[in-house]
KOLKOL-525873 format. One record per residue (C-alpha): residue number from 1; residue in one letter; y, x negated, z. Coordinates in pm, 1 decimal, decimal comma. Last residue first. Example, Ala and Ser with C-alpha at 12.3 -4.5 7.8 and 13.67 -1.06 7.14 Angstrom:
BEGIN
+-----+--------+----------+----------+----------+
| num | residu |        v |        u |        w |
+-----+--------+----------+----------+----------+
|   2 |      S |   -106,0 |  -1367,0 |    714,0 |
|   1 |      A |   -450,0 |  -1230,0 |    780,0 |
+-----+--------+----------+----------+----------+
//
This chain:
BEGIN
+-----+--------+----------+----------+----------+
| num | residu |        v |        u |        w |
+-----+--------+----------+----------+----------+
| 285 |      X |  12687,7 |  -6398,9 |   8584,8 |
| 284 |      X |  12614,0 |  -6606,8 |   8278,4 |
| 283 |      X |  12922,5 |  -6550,3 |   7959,0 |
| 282 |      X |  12676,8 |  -6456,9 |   7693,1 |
| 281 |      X |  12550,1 |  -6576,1 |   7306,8 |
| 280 |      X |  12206,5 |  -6381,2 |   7200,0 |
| 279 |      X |  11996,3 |  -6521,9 |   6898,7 |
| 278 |      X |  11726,1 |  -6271,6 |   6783,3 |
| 277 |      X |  11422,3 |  -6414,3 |   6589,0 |
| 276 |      X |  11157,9 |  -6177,3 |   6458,4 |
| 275 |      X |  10767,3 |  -6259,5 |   6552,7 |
| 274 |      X |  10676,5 |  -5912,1 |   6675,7 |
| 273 |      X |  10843,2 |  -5693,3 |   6456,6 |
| 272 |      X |  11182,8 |  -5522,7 |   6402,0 |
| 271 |      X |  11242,0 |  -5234,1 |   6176,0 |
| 270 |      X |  11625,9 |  -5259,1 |   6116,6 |
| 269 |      X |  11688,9 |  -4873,0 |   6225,5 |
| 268 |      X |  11629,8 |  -4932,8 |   6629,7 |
| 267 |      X |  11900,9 |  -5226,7 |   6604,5 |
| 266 |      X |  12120,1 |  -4920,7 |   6553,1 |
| 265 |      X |  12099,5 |  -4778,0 |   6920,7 |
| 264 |      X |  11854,4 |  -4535,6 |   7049,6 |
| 263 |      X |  11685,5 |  -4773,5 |   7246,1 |
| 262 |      X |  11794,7 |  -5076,7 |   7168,8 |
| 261 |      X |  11786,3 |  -5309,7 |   7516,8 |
| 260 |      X |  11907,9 |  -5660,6 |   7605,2 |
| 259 |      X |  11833,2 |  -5697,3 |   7969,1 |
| 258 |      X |  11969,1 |  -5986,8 |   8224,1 |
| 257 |      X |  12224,9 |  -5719,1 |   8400,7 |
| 256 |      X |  12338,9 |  -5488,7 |   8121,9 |
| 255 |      X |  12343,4 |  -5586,3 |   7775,8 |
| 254 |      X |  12347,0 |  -5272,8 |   7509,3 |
| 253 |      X |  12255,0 |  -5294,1 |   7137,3 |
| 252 |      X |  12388,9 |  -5142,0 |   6815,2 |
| 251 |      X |  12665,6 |  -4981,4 |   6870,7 |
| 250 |      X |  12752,0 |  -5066,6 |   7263,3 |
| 249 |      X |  12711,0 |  -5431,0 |   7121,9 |
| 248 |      X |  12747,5 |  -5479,4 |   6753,4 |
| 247 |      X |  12492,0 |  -5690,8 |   6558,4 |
| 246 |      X |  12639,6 |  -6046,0 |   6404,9 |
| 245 |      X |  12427,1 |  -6055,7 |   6089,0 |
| 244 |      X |  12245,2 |  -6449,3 |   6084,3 |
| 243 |      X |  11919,6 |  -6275,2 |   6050,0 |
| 242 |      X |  11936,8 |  -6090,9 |   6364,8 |
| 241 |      X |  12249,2 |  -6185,9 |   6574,2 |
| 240 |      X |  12384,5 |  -6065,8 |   6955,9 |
| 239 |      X |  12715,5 |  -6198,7 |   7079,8 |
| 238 |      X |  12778,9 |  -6043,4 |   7442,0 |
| 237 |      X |  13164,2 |  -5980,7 |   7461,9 |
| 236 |      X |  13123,1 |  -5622,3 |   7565,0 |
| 235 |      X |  12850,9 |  -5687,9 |   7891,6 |
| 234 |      X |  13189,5 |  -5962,0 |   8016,8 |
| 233 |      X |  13213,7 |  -5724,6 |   8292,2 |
| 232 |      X |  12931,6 |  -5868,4 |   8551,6 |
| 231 |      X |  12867,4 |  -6159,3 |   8362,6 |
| 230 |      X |  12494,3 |  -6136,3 |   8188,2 |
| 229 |      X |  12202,6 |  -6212,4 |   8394,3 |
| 228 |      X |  11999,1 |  -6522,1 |   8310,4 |
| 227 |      X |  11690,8 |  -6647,1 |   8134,3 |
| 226 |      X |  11753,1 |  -6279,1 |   7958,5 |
| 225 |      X |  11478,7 |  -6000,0 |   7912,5 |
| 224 |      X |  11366,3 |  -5845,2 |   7634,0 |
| 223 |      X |  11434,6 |  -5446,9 |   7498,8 |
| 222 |      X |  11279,5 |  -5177,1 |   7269,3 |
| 221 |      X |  11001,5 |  -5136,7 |   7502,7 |
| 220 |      X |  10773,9 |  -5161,1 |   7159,0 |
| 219 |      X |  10913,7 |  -5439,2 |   7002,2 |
| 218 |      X |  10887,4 |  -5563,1 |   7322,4 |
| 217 |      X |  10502,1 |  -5569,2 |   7410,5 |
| 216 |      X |  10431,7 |  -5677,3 |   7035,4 |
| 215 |      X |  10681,4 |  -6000,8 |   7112,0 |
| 214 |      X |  10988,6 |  -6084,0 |   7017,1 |
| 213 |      X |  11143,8 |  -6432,4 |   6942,4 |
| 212 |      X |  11398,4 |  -6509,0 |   7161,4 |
| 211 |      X |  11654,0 |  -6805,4 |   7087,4 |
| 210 |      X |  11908,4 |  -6809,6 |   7379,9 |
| 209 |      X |  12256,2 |  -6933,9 |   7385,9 |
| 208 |      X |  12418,4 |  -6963,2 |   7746,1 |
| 207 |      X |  12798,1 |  -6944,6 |   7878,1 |
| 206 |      X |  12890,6 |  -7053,2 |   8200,8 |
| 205 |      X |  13203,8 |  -7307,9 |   8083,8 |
| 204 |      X |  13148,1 |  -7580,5 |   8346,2 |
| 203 |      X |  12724,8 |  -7515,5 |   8302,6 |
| 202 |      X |  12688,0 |  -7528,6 |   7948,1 |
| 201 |      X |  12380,7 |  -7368,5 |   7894,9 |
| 200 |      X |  12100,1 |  -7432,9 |   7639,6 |
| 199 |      X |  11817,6 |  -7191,1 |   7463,8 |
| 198 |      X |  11820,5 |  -7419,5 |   7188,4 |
| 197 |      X |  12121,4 |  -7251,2 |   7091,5 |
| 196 |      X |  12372,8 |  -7257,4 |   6788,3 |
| 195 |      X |  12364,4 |  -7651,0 |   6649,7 |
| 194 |      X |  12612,6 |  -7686,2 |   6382,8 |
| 193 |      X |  12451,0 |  -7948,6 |   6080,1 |
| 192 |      X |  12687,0 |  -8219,6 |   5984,6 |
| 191 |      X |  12881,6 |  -8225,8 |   5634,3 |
| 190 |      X |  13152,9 |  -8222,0 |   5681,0 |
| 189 |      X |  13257,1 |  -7950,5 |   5475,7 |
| 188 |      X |  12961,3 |  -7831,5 |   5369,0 |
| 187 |      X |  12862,0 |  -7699,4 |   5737,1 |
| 186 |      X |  12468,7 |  -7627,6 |   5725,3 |
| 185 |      X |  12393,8 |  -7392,8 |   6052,6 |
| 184 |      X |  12099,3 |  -7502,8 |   6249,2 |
| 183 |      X |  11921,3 |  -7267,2 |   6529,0 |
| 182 |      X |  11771,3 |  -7454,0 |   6780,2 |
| 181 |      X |  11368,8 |  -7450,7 |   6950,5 |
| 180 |      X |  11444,5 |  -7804,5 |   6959,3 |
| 179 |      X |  11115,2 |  -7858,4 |   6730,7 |
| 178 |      X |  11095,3 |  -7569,4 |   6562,4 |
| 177 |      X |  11447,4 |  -7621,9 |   6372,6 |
| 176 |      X |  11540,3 |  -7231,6 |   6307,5 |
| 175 |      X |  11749,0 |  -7238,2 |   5958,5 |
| 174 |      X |  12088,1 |  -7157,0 |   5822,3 |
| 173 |      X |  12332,8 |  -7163,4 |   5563,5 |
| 172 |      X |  12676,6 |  -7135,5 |   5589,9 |
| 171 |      X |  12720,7 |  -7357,3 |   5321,1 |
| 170 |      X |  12392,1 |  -7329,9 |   5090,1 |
| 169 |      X |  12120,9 |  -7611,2 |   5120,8 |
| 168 |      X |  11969,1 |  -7777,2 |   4877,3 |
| 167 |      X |  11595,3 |  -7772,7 |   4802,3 |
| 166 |      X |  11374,8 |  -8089,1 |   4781,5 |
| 165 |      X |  11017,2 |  -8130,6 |   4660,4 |
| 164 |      X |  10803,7 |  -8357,4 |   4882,7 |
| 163 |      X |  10488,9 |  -8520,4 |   4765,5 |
| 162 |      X |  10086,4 |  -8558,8 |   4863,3 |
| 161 |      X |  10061,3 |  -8262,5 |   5112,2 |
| 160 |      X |  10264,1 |  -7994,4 |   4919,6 |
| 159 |      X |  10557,4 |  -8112,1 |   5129,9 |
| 158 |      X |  10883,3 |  -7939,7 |   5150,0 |
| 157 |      X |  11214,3 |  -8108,2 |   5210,0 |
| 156 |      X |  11539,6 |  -7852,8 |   5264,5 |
| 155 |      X |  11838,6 |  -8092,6 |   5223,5 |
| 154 |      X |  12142,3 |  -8219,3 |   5405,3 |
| 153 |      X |  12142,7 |  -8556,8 |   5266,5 |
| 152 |      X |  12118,1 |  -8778,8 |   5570,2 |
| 151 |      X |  12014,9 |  -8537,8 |   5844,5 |
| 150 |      X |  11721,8 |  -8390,9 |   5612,5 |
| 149 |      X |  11561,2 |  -8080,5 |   5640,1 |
| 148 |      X |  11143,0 |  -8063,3 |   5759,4 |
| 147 |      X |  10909,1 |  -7801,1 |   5578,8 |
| 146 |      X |  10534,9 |  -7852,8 |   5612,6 |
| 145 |      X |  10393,2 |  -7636,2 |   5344,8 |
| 144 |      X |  10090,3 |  -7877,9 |   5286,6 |
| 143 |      X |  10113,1 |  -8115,8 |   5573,1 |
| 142 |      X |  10278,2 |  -8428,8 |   5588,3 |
| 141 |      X |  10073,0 |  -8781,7 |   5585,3 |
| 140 |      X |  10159,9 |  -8988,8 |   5873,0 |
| 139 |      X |  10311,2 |  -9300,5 |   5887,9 |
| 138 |      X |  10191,7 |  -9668,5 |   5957,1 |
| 137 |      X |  10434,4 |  -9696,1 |   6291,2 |
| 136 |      X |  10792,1 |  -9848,5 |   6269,4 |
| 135 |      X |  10932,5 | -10134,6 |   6463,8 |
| 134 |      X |  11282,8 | -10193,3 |   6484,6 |
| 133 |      X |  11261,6 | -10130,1 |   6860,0 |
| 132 |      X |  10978,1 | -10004,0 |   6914,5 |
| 131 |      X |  10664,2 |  -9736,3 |   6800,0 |
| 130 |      X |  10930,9 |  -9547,9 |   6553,8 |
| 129 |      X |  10787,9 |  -9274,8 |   6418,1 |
| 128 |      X |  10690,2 |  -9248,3 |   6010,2 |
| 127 |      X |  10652,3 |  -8889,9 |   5850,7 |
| 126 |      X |  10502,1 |  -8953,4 |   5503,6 |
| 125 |      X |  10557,5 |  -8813,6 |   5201,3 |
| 124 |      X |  10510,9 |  -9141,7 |   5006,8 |
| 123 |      X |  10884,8 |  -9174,6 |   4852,4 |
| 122 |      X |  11071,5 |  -8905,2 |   5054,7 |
| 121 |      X |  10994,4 |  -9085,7 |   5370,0 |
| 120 |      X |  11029,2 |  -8867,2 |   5657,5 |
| 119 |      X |  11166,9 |  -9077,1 |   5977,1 |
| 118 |      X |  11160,8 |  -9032,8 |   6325,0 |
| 117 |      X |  11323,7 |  -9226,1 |   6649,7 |
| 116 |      X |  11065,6 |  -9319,6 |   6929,1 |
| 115 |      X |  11140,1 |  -9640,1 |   6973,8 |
| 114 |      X |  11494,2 |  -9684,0 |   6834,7 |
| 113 |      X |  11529,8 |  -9772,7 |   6468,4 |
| 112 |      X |  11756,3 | -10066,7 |   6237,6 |
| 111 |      X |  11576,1 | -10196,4 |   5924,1 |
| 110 |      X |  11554,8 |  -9857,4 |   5801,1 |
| 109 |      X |  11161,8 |  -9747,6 |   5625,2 |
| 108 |      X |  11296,5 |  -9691,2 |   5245,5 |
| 107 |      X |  11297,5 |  -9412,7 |   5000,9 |
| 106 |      X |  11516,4 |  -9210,7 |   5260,9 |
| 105 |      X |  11513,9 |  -8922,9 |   5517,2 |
| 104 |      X |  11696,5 |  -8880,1 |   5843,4 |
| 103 |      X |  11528,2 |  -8636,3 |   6026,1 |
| 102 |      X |  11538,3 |  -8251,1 |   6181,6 |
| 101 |      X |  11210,2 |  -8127,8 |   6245,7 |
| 100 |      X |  10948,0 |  -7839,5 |   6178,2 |
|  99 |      X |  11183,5 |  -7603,0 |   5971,6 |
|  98 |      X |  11193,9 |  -7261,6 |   5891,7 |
|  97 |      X |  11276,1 |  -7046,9 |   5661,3 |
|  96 |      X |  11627,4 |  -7006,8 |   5535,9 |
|  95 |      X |  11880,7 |  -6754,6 |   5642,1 |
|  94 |      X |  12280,3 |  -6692,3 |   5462,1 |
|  93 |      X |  12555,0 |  -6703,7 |   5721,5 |
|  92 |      X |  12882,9 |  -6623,0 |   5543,7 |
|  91 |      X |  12936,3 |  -6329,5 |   5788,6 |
|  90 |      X |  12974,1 |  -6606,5 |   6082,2 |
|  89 |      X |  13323,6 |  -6772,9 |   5916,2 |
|  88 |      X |  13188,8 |  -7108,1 |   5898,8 |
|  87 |      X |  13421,3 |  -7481,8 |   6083,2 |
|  86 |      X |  13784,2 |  -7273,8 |   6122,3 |
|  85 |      X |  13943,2 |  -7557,7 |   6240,0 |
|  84 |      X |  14065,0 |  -7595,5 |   6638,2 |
|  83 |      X |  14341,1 |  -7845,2 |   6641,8 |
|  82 |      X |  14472,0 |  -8243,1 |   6716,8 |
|  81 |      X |  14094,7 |  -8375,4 |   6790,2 |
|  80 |      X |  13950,0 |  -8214,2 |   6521,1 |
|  79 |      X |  13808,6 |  -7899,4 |   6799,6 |
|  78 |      X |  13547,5 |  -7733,8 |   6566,9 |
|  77 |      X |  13584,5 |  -7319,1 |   6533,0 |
|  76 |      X |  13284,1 |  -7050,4 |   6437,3 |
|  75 |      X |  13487,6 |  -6769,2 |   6326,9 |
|  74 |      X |  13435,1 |  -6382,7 |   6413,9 |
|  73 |      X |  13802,0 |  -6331,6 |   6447,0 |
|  72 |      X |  13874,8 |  -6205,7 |   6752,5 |
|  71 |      X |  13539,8 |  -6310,6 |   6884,9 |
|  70 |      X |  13598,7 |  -6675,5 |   6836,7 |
|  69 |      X |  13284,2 |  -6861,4 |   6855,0 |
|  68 |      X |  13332,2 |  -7218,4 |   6986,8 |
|  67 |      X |  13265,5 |  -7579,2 |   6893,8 |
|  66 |      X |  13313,7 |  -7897,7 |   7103,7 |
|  65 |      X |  13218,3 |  -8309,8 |   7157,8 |
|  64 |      X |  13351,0 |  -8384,9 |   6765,3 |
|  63 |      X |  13713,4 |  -8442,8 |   6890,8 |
|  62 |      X |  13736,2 |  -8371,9 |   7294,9 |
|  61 |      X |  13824,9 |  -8045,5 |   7441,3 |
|  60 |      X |  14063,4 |  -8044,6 |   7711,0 |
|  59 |      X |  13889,3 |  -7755,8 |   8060,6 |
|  58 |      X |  14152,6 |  -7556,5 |   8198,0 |
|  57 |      X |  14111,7 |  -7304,7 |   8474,7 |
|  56 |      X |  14287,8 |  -6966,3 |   8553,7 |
|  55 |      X |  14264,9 |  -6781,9 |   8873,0 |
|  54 |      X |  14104,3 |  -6509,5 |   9044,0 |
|  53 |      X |  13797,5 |  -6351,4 |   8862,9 |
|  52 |      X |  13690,6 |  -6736,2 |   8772,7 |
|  51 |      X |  13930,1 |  -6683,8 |   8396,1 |
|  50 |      X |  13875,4 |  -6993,1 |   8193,0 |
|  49 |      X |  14134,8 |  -7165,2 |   7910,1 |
|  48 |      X |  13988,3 |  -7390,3 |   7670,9 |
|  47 |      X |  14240,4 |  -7630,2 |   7607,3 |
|  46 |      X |  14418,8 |  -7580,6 |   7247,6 |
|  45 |      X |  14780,7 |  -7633,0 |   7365,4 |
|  44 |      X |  14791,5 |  -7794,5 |   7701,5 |
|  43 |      X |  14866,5 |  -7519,3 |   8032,7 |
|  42 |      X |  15204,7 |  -7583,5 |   8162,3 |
|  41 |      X |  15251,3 |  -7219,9 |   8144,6 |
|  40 |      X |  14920,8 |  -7068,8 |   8086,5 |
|  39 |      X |  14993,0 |  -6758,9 |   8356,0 |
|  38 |      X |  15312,0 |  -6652,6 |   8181,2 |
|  37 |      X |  15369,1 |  -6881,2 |   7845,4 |
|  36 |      X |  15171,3 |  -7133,5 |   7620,0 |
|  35 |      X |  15363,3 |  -7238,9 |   7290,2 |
|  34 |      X |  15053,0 |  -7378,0 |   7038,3 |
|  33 |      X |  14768,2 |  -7190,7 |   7178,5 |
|  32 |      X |  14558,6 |  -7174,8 |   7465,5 |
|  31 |      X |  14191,4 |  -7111,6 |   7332,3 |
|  30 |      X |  14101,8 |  -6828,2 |   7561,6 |
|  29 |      X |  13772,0 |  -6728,3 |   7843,5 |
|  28 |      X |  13694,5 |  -6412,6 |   8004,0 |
|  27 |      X |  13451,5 |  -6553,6 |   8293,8 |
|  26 |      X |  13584,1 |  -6287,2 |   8535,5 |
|  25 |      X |  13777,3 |  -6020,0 |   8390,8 |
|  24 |      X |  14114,7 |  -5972,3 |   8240,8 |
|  23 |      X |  14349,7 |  -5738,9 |   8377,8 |
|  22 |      X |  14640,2 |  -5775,5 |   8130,2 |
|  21 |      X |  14566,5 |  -5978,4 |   7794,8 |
|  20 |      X |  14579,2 |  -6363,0 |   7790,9 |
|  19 |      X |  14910,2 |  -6600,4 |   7729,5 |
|  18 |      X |  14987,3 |  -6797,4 |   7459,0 |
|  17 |      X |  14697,4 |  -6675,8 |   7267,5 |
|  16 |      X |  14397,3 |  -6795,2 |   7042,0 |
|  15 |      X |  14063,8 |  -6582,3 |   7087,5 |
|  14 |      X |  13842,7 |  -6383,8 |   7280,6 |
|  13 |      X |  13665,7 |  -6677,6 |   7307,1 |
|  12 |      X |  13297,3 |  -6804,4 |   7353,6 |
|  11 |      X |  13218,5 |  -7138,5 |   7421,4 |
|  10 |      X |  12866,3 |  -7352,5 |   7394,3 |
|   9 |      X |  12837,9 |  -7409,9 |   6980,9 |
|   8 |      X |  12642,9 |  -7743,1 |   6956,0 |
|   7 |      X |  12753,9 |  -8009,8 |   6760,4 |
|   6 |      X |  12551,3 |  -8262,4 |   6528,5 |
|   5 |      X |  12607,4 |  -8561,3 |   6328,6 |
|   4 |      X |  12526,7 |  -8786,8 |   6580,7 |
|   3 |      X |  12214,6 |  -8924,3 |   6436,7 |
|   2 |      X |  12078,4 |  -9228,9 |   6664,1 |
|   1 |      X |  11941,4 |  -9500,4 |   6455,7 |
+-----+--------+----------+----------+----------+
//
């Protein structure tokens, strides 16, 4: 009963091109496009295209495997299998609290489970686990508030301890699953839930998405620290978001080395608190 209905943002682009812009850095990275010239000759239309600091790589996406954030455009693209789709434009992003788990719901148990697979019944409230191989556990009652959205009809479900009331979910909005420590984004389209973060790298393409909730001590400094140092010249392209609003680095925030720091800058006028979610995007060094 495996859901693969999910993707997981890992690339970052300065965009679509035939051919990059003089004097690029190392880690700048391109979607080749559709009539690749100069240093992508040869290249295949829509690989990703990877700058080390003295050559070009390119890595083929696969269909469903790949999604990316284009900078140029501030688009968050899926790779069809034939070309890169604009999947949510990232100023559509609307926020919704937050949820304990992402599982298939239903009226019924499923025939079919893995050990260890999860399941909120919408007719009992209960949260059943799988113990074996088509064998499901007696269920456990959901708590009062307990908020968990649903990978088979793409809604919010909220228990008041005895029954669950369902709310839908917007398109571009999106939600922090506690238990992956991930950010969701609801694609309509589809639909499938996008997976931003989790705090996971993607080692062949060096680029890492963090989830950071602040604490007292950093509200305070005005800054947190990275799990990794940002790219030496690749400090520009680091994508910072609070609330689902894309924040504007130089502007609004600066990145240097593994530190994201405010001081003085406009992320000092929004007020944070200790608790507040930031999501940061960056090429690793």
């Amino acid at each position: 009963m495996l859901d693969r209905r999910f993707l997981s943002i890992s690339v970052t682009v300065q965009g679509i091109a035939n051919s990059p812009a003089d004097n690029p850095t190392a880690g700048t990275q391109y979607i080749v496009g559709s009539n690749p010239t100069g240093v992508f000759a040869g290249a295949t239309a829509n690989s990703i295209a990877r700058y080390d600091g003295s050559a070009w790589s390119f890595t083929a996406p696969k269909a469903g495997e790949l999604e990316a954030i284009n900078l140029q455009t501030g688009e968050i693209l899926r790779f069809n299998g034939s070309a890169w789709i604009t999947a949510i434009t990232i100023s559509t992003f609307q926020t919704i609290a937050p949820v304990l788990a992402v599982v298939p719901t239903g009226t019924a148990l499923p025939a079919t489970a893995d050990a260890g697979d999860a399941f909120l019944n919408t007719s009992d409230a209960k949260l059943y686990t799988a113990t074996a191989a088509n064998t499901w556990d007696a269920g456990t009652a959901t708590a009062n508030g307990s908020r968990y959205a649903s990978s088979t009809d793409f809604k919010i479900y909220q228990s008041d301890g005895t029954a669950l009331s369902a709310t839908n979910i917007p398109n571009g909005g999106w939600f922090l699953n506690k238990e992956e420590n991930a950010l969701c984004i609801y694609d309509s389209s589809v639909p499938a839930f996008v997976k931003l973060g989790g705090n996971s790298d993607s080692d062949s393409l060096s680029t890492a998405t963090e989830i950071h909730t602040l604490t007292a001590q950093e509200v305070t400094a005005k800054s947190f620290s990275l799990s990794h140092a940002v790219a030496s010249g690749q400090e520009d392209n680091v994508l910072l978001f609070v609330s689902g609003v894309a924040q504007a680095v130089g502007t609004d925030f600066t990145a240097s080395g593994s530190s994201i720091s405010w001081t003085n800058k406009g992320l000092d006028s929004l007020g944070l608190v200790a608790g507040d979610i930031l999501i940061v995007h960056y090429v690793k060094a």
